[in-house]
C-alpha positions in Angstrom: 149.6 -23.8 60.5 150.2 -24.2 57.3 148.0 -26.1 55.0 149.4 -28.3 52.1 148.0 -28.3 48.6 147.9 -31.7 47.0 148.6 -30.6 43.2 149.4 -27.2 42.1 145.9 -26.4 40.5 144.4 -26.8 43.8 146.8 -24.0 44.9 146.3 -21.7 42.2 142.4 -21.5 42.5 143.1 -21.2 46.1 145.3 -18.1 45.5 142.8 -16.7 43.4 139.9 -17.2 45.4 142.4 -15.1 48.6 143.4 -12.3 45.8 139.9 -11.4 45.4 138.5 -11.6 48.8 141.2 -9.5 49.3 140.7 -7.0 47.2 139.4 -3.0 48.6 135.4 -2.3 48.8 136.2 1.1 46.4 136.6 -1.3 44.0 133.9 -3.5 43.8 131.7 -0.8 44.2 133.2 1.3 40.9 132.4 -1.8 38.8 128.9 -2.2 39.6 128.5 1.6 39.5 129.9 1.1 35.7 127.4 -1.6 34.5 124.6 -0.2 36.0 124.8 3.1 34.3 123.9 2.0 30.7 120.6 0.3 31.8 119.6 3.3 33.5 118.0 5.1 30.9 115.3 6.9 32.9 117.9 9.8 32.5 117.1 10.9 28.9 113.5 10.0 29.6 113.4 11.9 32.4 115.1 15.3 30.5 112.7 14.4 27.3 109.6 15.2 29.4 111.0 18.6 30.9 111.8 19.6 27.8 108.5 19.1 26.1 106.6 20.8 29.1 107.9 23.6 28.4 107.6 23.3 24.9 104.0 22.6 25.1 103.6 25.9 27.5 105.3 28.2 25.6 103.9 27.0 22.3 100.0 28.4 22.5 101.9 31.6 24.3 103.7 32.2 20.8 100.6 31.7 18.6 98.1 33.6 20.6 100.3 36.4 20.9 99.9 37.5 16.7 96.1 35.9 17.1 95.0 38.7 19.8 97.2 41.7 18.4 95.4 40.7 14.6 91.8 40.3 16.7 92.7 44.4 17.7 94.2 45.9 14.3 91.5 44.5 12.4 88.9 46.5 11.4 85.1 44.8 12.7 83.0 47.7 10.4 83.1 46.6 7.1 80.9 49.0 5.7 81.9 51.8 2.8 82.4 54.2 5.9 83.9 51.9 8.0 87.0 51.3 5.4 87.4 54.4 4.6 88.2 55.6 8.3 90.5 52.3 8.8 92.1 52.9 4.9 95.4 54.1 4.7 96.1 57.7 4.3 97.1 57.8 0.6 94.1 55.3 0.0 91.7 58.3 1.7 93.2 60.8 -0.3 92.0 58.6 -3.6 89.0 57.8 -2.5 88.3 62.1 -1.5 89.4 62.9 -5.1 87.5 60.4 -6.7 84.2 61.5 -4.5 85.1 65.6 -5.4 85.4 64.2 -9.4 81.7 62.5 -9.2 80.1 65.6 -7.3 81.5 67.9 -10.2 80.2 65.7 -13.2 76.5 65.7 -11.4 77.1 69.5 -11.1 78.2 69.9 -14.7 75.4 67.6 -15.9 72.7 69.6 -13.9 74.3 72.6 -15.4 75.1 72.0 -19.1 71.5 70.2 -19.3 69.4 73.6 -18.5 71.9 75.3 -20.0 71.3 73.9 -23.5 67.7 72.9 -23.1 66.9 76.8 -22.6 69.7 77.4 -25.7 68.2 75.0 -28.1 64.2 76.3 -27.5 65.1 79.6 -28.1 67.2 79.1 -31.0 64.3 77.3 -32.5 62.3 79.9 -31.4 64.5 82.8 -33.2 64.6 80.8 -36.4 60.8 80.4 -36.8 60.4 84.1 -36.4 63.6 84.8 -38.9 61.7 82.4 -41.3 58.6 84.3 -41.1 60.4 87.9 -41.3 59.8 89.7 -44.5 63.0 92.0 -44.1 65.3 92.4 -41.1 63.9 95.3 -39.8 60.8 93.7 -39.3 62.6 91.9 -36.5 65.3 94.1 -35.4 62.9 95.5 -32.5 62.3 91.6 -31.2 65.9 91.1 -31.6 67.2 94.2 -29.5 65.1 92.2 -26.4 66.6 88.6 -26.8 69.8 87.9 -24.9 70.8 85.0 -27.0 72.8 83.7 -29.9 69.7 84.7 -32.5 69.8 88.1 -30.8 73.7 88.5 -31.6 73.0 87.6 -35.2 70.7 90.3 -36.1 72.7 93.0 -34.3 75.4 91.7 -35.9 74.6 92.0 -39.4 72.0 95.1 -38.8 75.5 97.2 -37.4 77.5 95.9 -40.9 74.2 97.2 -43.1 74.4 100.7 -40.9 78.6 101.1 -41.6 78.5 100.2 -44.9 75.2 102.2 -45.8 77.5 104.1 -48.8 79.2 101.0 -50.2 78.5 100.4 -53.4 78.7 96.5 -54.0 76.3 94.5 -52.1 78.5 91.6 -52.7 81.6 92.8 -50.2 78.3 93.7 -47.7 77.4 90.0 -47.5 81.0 88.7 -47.1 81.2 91.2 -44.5 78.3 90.0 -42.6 78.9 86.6 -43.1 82.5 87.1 -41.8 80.6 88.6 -38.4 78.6 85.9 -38.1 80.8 83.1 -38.3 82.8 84.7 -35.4 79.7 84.9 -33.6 79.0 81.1 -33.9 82.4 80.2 -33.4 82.1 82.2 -29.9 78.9 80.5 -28.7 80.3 76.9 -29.6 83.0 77.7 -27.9 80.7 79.3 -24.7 78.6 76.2 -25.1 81.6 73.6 -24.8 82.6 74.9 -21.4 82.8 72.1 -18.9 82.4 68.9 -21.0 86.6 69.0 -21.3 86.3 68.4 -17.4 83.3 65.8 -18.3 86.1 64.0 -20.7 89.0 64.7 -18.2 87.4 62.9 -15.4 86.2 59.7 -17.7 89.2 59.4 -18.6 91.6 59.5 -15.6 89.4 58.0 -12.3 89.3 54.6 -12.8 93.9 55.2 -13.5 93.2 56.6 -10.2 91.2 54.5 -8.6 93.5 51.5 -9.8 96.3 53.4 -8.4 94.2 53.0 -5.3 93.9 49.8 -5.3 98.0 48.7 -6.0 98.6 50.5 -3.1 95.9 48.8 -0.5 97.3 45.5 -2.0 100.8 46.4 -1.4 99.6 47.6 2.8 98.0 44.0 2.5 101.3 42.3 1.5 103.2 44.5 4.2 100.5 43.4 6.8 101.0 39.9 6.3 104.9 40.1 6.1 104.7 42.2 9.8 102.3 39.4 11.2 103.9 36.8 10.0 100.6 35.1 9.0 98.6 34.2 5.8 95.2 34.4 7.3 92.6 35.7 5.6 92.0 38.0 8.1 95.2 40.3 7.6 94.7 40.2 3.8 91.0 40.5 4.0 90.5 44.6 5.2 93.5 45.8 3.2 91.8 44.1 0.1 88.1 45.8 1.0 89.8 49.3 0.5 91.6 48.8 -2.7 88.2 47.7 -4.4 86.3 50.2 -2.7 88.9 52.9 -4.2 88.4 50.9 -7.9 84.3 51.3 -7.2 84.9 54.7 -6.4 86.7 55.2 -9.8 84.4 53.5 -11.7 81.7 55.5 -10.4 83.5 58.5 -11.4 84.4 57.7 -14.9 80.9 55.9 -16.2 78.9 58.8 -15.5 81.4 61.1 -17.4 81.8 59.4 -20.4 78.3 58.8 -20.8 77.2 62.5 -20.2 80.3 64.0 -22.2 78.9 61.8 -25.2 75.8 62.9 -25.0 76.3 66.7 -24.6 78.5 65.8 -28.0 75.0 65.3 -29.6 73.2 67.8 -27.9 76.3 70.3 -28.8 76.0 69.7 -32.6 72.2 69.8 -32.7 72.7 73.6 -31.0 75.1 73.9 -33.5 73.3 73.0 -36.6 70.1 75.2 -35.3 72.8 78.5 -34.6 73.9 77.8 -38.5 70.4 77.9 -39.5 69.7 81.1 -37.5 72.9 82.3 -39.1 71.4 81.0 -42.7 68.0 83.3 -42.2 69.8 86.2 -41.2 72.0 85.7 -44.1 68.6 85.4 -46.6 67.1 88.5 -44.9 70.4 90.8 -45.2 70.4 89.5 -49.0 66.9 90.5 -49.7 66.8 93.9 -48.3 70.2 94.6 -50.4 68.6 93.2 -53.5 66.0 95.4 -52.9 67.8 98.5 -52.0 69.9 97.4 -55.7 66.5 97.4 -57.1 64.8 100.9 -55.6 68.5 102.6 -56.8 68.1 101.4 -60.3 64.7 102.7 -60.7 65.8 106.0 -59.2 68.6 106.2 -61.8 66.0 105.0 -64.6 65.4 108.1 -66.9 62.0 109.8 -66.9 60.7 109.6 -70.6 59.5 113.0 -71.8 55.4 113.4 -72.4 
């Protein structure tokens, strides 16, 4: 039965009301589904937890991972020993050459000292008896036993006197000898110089090697910190300890050796001066037995007068 509408509005919201009651579940249900979406954000704030567990996890992982291997590599001796067996090879080799250099400037030191103390006393020695000889002869037989420089001196100039016995001029004689003896001095200088040009060497040239020594532990440190991706102290710290161990080592090479080089320098020139005296006596003695040989000549050739 058919119900009648009494104005057409009335029959329009009717219709309306029939079209959407109507209308399939599906699509009632889509709509909701739509709006309620948006205001369900527990989505996003659901992912944003997962991801920062893990995050959190993985993170001390990462940085105790460089932390322990740095805690192994790194040397726990600090000591001179102790950084020399963790230094780098070309490090030891510096540091070995630098040790050798020091033990040979003691040794020289130990050497050159007795050497020139025993030089200098019997030089002195030598030229007090010279100075108290009336003729050379009178010391030939003391000089025969010495084994030094004064020794060399007299037999020297006594050999000259015995080859040139028939010369005539007593003048070429003493340029003769004097010629001998310089050659003689100039040998013992020489003699006596041995081992300071090491002494000078090695003052010289450790601490460019022990600097060299200590560019390259610097550089291992540099490489360290780029491999462990870190700045900590720790990385830098050992690779530092060597290189100024290697300049130490230098240093203790080259102070020693410049001081004792400069101070054989002295002692060398004070031998020196007391082998020129020696040299100066001789000199005096072969010029007063020639003067006197000129003198007992000219009285041989002195006429007898007649009685």
């Amino acid at each position: 039965m058919m119900k009648s509408f009494s104005s057409p509005a009335q029959f329009l919201l009717t219709t309306l009301v029939a079209a959407v009651l109507l209308l399939p579940p599906p699509t009632f249900a889509q709509a909701p589904a739509a709006n309620t979406t948006p205001p369900t954000i527990a989505g996003p704030a659901e992912t944003t937890p997962t991801v920062a567990v893990p995050n959190t996890s993985t993170t001390p992982q990462v940085n105790s991972g460089p932390t322990a291997e740095i805690a192994v590599r790194l040397p726990r001796d600090l000591t001179p020993l102790g950084m020399f067996l963790a230094a780098d090879v070309v490090v030891k080799a510096v540091m070995l050459g630098l040790v050798f250099a020091s033990v040979v400037t003691w040794t020289i030191w130990f050497a050159k000292v007795t050497e020139l103390i025993a030089a200098r006393r019997q030089l002195r020695s030598a030229t007090k008896v010279l100075s108290e000889a009336r003729s050379l002869k009178d010391c030939w037989g003391t000089a025969k036993k010495r084994n030094d420089a004064a020794g060399s001196l007299v037999g020297a100039a006594e050999t000259e006197l015995r080859l040139s016995s028939d010369a005539l001029d007593p003048v070429g004689v003493k340029e003769r000898i004097a010629s001998r003896l310089e050659r003689i001095e100039a040998a013992a200088g020489r003699r006596i110089l041995r081992g300071t040009g090491i002494l000078a060497t090695i003052g010289a040239t450790a601490p460019f090697v022990g600097l060299f020594g200590t560019v390259w532990g610097i550089m291992n440190s540099f490489i360290g910190i780029s491999r462990q991706h870190t700045t900590n102290l720790a990385v830098v710290a050992p690779g530092i300890a060597e290189a100024l161990l290697a300049t130490a080592l230098g240093l203790v090479a080259a102070i020693p050796a410049v001081i004792m080089y400069n101070l054989f320098s002295r002692w060398i020139a004070t031998y020196r001066a007391l082998q020129a005296d020696t040299a100066a006596e001789v000199l005096r003695l072969v010029s007063r037995d020639l003067d006197r040989a000129s003198l007992r000549k000219a009285e041989q050739r002195q006429p007898i007068p007649a009685e």
